[in-house]
N, C-alpha and C positions, 0 to 999 in steps of 0.2 A: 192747208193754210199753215204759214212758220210762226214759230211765235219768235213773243222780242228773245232777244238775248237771254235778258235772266230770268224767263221762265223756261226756255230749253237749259239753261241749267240745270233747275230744279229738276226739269224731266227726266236729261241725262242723271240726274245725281237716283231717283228714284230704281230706275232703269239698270243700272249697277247698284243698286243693293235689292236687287232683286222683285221688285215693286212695278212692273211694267205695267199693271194692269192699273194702276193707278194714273190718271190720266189728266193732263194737265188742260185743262181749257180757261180761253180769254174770255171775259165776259162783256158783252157791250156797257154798261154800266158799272161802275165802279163799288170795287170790295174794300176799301181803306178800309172802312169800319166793321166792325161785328155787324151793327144791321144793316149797312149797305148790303156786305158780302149777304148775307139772307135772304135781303128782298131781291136781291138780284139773281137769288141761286133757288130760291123760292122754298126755303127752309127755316124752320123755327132759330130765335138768334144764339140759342145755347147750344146748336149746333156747330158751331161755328169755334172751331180751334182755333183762337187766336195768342200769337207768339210774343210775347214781351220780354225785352232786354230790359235787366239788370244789371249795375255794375255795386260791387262789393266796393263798400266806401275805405277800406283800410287795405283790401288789394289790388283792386283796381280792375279785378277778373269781372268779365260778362259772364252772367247766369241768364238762361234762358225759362222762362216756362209758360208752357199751353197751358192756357186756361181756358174755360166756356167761356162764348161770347156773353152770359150774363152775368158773369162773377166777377169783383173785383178783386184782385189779388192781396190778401195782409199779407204785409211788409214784417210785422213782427214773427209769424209764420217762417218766411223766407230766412229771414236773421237768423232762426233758431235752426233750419235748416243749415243751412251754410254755415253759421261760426260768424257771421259778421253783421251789420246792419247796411241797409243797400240805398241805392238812389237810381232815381229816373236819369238817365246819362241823355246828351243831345244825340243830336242823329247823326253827325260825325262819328264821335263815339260806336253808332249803332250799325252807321256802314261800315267801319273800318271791322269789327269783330264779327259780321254775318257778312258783308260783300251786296245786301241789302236795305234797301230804303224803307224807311218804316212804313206801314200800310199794306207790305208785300213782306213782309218776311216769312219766308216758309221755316216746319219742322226740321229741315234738312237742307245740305250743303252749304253749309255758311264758309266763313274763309278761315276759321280754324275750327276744331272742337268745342265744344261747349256745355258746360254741365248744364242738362235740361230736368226739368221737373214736368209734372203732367200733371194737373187740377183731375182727380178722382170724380168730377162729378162728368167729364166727358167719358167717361166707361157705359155711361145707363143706354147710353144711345147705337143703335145698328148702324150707323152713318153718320160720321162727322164730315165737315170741309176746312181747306186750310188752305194760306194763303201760297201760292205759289211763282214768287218773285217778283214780283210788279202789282200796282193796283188793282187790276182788271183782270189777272189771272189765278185761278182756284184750281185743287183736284179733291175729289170725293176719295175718303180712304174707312177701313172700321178704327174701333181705339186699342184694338188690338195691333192694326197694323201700325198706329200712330208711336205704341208703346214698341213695339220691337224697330223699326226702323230708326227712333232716334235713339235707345238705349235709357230714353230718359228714366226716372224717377215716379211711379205713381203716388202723389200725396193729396191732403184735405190739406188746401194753398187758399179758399174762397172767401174772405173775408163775413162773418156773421150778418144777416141781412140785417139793415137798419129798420126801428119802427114806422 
């Protein structure tokens, strides 16, 4: 079976960096979300690496970072990260910088480079999933493999649980 377009991307792009074994499949039901992607992959939601763009409000650079699907990412974290303070950009914005539609962005092959950050609390886990290029397609990788294939950043990004 072929997949769409832009999840043989992501395939191709795995496939060359050396990650074959990483395997990209469609899913009949849809991953947009942290818990879609779970219930549909039949995995706890904080498994679930999912990719948020950032744009730097004074540069205007997209910053990427996986978090768990349970964490909400703080923004002042980020800021302090980076040197700037950030915003949710539209999804124009967010296809033109990854070549991806939101609910599909994967860890990898966007349309340029991107400083990525990794949310620390996807290490605890033997198996994560991430989104790969389209709604309905996912690949299982470890967070090791997540942390070498994108060169990202491992940090505490998770925003303090509220009461």
């Amino acid at each position: 079976m072929s997949l769409p377009p832009s999840a043989q991307k992501v395939q191709d792009t795995l496939n060359a960096l050396g990650f074959g074994g990483c395997e990209v499949v469609e899913m009949p039901d849809t991953t947009r979300t942290s818990a879609e992607a779970a219930a549909a992959i039949g995995c706890t939601v904080a498994q679930i690496a999912k990719s948020l763009v950032f744009k730097g409000r004074q540069s205007g650079d997209a910053v990427l970072v996986i978090a768990s699907g349970t964490n909400r990412v703080d923004t002042k974290k980020l800021a302090a990260l980076i040197g700037e303070k950030t915003d949710r950009p539209d999804a124009d914005y967010v296809r033109e910088r990854t070549g991806y539609a939101i609910g599909g962005i994967p860890p990898v092959g966007h349309a340029a480079p991107l400083r990525t950050y990794i949310d620390r609390d996807l290490l605890q886990f033997d198996v994560i999933w991430a989104a790969a290029g389209t709604p309905h397609a996912v690949f299982r990788l470890t967070p090791n493999d997540l942390v070498r294939m994108t060169g990202g950043e491992v940090v505490e990004i998770a925003s303090p649980p509220t009461a």
